[in-house]
mmCIF file of the N, C-alpha and C atoms, coordinates in Angstrom:
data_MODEL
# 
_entry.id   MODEL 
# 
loop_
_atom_site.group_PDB 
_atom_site.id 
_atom_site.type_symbol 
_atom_site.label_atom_id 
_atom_site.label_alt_id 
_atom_site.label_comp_id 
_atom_site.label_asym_id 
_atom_site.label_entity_id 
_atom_site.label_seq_id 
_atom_site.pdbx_PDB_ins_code 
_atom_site.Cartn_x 
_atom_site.Cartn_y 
_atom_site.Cartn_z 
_atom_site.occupancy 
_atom_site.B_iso_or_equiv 
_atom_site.pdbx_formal_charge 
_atom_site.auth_seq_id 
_atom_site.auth_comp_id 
_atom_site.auth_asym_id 
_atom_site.auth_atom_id 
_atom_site.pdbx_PDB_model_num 
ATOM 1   N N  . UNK A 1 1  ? -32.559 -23.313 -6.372  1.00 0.00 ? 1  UNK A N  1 
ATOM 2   C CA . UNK A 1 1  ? -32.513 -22.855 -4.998  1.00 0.00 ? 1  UNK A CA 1 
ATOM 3   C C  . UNK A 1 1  ? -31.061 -22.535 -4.615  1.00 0.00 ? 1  UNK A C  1 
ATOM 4   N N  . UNK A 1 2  ? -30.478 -21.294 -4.179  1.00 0.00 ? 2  UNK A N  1 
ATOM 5   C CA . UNK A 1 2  ? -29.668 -20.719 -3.668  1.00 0.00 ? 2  UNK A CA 1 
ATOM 6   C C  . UNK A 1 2  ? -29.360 -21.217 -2.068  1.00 0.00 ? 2  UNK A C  1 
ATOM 7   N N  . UNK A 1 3  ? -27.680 -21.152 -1.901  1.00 0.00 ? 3  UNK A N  1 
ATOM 8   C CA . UNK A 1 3  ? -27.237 -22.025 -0.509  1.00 0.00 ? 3  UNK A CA 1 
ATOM 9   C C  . UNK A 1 3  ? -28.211 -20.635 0.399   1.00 0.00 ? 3  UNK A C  1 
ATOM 10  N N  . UNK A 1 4  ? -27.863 -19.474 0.250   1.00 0.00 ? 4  UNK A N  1 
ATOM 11  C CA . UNK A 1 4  ? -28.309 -18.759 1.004   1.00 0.00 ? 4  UNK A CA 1 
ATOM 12  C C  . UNK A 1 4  ? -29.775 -17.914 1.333   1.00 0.00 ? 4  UNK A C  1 
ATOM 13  N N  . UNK A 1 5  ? -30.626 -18.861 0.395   1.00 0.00 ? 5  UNK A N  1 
ATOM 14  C CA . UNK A 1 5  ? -31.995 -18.315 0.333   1.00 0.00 ? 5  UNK A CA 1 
ATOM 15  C C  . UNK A 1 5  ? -32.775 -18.370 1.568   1.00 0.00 ? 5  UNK A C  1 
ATOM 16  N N  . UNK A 1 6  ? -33.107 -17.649 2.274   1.00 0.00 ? 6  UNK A N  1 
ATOM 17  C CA . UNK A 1 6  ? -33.545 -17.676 3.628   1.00 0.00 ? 6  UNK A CA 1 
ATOM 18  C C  . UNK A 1 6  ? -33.052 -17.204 4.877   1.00 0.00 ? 6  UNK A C  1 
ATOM 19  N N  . UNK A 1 7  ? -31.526 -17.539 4.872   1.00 0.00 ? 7  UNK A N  1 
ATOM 20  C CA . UNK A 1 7  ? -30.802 -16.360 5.730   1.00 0.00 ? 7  UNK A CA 1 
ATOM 21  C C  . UNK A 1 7  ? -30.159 -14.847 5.056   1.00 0.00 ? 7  UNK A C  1 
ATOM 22  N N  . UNK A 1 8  ? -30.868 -13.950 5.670   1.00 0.00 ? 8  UNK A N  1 
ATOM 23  C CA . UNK A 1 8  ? -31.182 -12.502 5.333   1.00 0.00 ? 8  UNK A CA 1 
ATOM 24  C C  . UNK A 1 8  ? -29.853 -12.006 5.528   1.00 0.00 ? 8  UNK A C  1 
ATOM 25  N N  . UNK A 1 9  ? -29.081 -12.333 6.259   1.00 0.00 ? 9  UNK A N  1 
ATOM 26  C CA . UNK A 1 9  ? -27.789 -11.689 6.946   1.00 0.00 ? 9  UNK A CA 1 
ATOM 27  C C  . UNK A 1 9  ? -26.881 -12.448 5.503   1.00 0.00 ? 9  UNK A C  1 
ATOM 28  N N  . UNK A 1 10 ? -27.058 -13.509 5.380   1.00 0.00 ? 10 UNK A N  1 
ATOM 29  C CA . UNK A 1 10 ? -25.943 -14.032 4.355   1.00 0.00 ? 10 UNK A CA 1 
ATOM 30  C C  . UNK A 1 10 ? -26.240 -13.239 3.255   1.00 0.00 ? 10 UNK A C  1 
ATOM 31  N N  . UNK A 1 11 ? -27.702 -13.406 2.857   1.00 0.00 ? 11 UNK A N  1 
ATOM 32  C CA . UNK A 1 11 ? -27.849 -12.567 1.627   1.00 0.00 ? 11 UNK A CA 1 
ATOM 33  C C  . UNK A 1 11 ? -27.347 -10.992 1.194   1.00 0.00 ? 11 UNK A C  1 
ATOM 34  N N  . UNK A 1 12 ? -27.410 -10.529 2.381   1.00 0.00 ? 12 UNK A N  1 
ATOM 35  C CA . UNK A 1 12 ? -27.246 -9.215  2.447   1.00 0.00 ? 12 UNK A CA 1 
ATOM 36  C C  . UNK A 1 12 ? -25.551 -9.220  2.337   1.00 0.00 ? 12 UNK A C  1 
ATOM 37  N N  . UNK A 1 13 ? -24.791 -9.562  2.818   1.00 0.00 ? 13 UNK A N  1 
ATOM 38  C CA . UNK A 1 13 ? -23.079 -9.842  2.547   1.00 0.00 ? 13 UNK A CA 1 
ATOM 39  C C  . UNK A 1 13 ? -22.909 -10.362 1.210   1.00 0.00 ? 13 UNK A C  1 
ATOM 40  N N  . UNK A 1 14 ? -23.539 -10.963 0.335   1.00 0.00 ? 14 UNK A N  1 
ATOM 41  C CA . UNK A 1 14 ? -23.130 -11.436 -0.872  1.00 0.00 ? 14 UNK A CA 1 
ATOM 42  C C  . UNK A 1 14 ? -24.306 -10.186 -1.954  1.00 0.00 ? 14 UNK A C  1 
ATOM 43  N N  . UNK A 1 15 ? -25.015 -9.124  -1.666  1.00 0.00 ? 15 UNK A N  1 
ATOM 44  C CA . UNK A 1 15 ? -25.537 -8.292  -2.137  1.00 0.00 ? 15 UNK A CA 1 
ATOM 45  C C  . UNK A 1 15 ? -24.755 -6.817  -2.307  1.00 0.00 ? 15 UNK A C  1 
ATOM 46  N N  . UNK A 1 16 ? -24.016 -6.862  -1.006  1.00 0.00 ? 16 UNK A N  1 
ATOM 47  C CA . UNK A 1 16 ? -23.474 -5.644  -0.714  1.00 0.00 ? 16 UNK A CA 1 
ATOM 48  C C  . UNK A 1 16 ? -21.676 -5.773  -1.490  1.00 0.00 ? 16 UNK A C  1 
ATOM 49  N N  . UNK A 1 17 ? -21.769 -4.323  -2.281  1.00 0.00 ? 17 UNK A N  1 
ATOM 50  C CA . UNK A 1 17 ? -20.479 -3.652  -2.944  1.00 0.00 ? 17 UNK A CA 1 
ATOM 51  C C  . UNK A 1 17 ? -19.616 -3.568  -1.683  1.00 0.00 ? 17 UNK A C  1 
ATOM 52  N N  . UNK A 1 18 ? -18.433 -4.498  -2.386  1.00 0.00 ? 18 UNK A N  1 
ATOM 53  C CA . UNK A 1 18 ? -16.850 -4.329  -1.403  1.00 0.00 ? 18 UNK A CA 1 
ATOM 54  C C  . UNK A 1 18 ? -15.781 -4.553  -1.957  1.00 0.00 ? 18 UNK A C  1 
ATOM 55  N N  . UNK A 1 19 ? -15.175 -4.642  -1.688  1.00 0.00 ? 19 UNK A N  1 
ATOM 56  C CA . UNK A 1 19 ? -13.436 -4.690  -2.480  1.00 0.00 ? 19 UNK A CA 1 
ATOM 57  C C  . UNK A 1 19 ? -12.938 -5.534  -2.628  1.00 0.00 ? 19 UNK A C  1 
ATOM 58  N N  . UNK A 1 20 ? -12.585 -6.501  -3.619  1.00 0.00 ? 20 UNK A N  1 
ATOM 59  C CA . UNK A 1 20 ? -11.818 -7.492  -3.957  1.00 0.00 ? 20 UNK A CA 1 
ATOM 60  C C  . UNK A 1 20 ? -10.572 -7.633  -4.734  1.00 0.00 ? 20 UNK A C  1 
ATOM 61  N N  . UNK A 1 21 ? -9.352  -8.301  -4.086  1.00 0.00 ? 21 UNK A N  1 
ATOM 62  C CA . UNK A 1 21 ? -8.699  -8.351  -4.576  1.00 0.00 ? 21 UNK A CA 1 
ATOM 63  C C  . UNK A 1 21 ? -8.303  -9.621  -5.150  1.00 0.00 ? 21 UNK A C  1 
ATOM 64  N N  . UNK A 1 22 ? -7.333  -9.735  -6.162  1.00 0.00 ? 22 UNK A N  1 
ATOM 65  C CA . UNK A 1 22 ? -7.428  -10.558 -7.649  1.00 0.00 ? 22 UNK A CA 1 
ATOM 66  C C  . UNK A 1 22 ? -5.939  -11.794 -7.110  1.00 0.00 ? 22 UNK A C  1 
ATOM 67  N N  . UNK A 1 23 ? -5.873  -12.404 -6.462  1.00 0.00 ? 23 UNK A N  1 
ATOM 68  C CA . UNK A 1 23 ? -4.697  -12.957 -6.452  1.00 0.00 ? 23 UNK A CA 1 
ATOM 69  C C  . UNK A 1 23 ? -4.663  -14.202 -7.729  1.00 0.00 ? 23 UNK A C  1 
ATOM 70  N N  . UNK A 1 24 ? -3.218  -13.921 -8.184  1.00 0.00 ? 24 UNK A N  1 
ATOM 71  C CA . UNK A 1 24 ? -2.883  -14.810 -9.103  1.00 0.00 ? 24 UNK A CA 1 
ATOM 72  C C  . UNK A 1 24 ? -1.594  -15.365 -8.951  1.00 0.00 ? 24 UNK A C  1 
ATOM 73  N N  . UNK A 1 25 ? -0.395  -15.553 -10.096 1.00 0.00 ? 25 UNK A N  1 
ATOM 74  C CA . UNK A 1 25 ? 0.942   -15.343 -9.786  1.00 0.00 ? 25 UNK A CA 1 
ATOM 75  C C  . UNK A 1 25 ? 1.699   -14.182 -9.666  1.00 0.00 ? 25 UNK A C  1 
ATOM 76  N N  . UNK A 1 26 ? 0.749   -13.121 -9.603  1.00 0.00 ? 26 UNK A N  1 
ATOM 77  C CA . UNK A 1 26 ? 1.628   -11.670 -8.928  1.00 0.00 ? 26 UNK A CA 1 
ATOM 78  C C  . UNK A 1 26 ? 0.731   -11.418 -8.118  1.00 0.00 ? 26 UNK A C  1 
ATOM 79  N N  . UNK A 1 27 ? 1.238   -10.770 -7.029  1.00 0.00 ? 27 UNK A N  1 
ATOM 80  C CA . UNK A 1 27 ? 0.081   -9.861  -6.025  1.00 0.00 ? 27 UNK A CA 1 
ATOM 81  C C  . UNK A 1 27 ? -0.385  -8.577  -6.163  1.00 0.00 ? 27 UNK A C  1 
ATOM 82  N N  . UNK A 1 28 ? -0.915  -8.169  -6.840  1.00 0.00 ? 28 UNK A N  1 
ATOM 83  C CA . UNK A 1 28 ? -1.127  -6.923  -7.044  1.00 0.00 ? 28 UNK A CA 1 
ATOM 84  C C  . UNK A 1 28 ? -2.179  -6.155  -5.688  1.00 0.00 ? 28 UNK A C  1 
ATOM 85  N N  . UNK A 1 29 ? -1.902  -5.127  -5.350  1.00 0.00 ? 29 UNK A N  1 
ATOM 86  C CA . UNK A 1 29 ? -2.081  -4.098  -4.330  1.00 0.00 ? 29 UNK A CA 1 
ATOM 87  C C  . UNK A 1 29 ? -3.730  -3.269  -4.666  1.00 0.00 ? 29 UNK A C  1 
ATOM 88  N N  . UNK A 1 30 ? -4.078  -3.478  -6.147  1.00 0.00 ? 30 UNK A N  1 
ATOM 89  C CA . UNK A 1 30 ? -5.162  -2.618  -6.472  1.00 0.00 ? 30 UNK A CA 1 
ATOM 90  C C  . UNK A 1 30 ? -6.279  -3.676  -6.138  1.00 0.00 ? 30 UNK A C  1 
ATOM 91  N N  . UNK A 1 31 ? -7.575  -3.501  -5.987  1.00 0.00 ? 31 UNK A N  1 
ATOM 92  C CA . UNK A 1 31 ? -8.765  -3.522  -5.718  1.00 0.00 ? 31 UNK A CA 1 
ATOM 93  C C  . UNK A 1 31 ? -9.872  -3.349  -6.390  1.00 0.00 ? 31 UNK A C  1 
ATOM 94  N N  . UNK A 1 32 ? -11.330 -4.255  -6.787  1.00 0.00 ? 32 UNK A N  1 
ATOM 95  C CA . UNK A 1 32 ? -12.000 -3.662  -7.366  1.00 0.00 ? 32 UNK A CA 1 
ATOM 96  C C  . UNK A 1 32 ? -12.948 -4.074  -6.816  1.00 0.00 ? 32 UNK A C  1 
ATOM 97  N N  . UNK A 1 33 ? -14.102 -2.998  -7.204  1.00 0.00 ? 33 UNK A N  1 
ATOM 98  C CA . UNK A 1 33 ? -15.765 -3.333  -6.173  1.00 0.00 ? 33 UNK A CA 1 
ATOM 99  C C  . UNK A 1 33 ? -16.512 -4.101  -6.755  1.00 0.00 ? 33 UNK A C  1 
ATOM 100 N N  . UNK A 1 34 ? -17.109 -5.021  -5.917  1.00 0.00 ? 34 UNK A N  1 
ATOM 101 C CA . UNK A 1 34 ? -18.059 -6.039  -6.921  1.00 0.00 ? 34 UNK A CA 1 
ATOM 102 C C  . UNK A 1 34 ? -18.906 -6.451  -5.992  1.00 0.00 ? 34 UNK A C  1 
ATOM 103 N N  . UNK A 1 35 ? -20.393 -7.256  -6.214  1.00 0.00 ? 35 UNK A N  1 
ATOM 104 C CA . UNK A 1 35 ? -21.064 -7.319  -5.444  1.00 0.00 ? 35 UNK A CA 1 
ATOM 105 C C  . UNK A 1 35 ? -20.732 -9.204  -5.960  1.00 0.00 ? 35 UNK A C  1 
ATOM 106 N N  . UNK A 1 36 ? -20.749 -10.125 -5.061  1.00 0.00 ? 36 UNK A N  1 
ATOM 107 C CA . UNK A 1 36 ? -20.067 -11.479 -4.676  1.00 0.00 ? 36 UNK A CA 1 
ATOM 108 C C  . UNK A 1 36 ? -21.095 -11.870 -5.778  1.00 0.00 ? 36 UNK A C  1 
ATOM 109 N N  . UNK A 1 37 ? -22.177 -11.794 -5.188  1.00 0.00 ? 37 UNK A N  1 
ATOM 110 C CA . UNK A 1 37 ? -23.558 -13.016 -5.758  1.00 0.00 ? 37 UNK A CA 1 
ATOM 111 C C  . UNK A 1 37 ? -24.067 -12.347 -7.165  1.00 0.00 ? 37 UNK A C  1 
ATOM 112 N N  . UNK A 1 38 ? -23.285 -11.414 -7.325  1.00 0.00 ? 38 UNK A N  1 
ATOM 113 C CA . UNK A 1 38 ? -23.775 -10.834 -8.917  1.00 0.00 ? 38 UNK A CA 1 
ATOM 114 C C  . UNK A 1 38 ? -22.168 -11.482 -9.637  1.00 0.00 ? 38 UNK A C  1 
ATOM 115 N N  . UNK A 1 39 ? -21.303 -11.609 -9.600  1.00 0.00 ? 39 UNK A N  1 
ATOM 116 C CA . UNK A 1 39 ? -20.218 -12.111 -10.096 1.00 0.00 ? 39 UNK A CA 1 
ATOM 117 C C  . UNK A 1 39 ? -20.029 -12.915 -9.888  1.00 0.00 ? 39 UNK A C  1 
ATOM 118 N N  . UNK A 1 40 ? -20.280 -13.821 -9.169  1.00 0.00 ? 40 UNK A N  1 
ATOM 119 C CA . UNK A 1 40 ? -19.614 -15.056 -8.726  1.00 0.00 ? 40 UNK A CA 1 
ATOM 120 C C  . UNK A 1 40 ? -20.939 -16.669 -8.879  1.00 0.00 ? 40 UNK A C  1 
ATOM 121 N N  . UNK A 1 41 ? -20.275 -17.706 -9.280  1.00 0.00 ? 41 UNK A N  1 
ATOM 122 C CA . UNK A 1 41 ? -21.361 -18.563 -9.244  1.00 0.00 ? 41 UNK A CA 1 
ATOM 123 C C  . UNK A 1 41 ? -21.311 -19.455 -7.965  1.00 0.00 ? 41 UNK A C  1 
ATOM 124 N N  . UNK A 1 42 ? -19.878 -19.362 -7.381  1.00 0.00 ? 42 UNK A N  1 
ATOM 125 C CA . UNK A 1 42 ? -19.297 -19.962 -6.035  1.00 0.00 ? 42 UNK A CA 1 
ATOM 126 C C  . UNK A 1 42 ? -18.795 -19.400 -5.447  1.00 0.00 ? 42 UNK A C  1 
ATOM 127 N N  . UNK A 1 43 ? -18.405 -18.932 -3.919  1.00 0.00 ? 43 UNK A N  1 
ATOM 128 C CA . UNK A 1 43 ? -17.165 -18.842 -3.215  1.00 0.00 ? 43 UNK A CA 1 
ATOM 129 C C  . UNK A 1 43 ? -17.053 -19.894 -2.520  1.00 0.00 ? 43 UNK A C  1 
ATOM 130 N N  . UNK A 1 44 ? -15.703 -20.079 -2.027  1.00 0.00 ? 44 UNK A N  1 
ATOM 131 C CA . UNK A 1 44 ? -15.152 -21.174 -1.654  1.00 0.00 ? 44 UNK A CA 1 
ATOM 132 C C  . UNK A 1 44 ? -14.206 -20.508 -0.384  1.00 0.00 ? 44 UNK A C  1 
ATOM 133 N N  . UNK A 1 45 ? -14.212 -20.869 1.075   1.00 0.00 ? 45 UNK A N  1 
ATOM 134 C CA . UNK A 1 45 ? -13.287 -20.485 1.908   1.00 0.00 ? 45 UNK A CA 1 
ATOM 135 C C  . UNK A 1 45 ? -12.861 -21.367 2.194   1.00 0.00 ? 45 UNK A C  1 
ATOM 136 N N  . UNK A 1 46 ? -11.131 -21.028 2.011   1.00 0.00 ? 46 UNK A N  1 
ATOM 137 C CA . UNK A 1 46 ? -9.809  -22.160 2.793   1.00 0.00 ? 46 UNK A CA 1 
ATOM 138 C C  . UNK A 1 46 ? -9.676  -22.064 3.956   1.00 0.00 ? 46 UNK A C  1 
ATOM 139 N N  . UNK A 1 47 ? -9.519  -22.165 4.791   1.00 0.00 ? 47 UNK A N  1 
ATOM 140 C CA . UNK A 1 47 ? -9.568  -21.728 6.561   1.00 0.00 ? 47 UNK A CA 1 
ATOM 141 C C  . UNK A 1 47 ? -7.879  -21.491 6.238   1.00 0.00 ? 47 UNK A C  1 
ATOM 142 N N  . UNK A 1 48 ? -7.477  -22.361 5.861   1.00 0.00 ? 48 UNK A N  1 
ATOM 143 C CA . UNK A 1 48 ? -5.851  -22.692 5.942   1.00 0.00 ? 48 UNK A CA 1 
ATOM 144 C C  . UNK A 1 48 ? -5.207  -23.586 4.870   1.00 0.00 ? 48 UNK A C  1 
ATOM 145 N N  . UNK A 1 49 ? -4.111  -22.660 4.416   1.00 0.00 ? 49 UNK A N  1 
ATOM 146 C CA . UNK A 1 49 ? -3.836  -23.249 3.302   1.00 0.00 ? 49 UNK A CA 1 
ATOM 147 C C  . UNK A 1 49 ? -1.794  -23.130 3.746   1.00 0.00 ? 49 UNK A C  1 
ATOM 148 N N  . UNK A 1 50 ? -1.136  -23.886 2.556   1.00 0.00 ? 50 UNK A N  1 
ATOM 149 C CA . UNK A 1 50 ? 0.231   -23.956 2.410   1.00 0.00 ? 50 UNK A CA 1 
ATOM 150 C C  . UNK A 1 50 ? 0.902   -23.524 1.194   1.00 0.00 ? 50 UNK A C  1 
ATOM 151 N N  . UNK A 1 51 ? 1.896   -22.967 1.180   1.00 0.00 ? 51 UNK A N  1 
ATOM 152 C CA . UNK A 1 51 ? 2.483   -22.319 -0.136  1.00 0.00 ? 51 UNK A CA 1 
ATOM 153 C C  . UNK A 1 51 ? 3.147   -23.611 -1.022  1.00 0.00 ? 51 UNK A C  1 
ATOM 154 N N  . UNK A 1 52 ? 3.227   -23.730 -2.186  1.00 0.00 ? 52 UNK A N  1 
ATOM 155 C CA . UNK A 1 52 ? 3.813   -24.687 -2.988  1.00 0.00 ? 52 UNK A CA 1 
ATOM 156 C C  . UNK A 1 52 ? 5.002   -24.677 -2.947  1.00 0.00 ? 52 UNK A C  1 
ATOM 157 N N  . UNK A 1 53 ? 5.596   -26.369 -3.050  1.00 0.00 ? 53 UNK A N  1 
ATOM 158 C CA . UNK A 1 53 ? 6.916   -26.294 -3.247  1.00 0.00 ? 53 UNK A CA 1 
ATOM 159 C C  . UNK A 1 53 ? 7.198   -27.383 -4.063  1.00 0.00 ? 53 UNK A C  1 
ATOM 160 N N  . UNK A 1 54 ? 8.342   -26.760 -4.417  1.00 0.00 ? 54 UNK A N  1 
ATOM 161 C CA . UNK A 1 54 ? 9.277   -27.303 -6.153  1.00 0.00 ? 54 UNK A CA 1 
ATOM 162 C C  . UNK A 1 54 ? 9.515   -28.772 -6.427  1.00 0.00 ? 54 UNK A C  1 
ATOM 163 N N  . UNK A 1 55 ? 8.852   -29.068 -7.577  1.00 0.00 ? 55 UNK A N  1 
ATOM 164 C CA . UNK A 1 55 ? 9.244   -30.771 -7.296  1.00 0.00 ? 55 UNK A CA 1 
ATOM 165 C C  . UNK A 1 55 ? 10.623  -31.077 -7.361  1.00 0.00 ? 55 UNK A C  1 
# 
């Protein structure tokens, strides 16, 4: 059973082709289309996060 099985609106946002970008240790500017729930086995949202610093 899927978190989103039953709400139609969620399903439909993790169905639908959009643009993602790849952050790693470079930022790159390019983009690629993917549909979430066909690639992905999780997403995860940070509301708010902090940049690392040096031990």
């Amino acid at each position: 059973m899927s978190a989103i099985d039953g709400n139609a609106e969620l399903k439909a946002l993790f169905d639908k082709l959009m643009k993602v970008y790849f952050i790693g240790s470079t930022m790159e500017k390019t983009t690629v289309e993917q549909r979430l729930g066909a690639e992905y086995d999780a997403v995860v949202f940070l509301e708010k996060t902090t940049g690392t610093k040096p031990n």
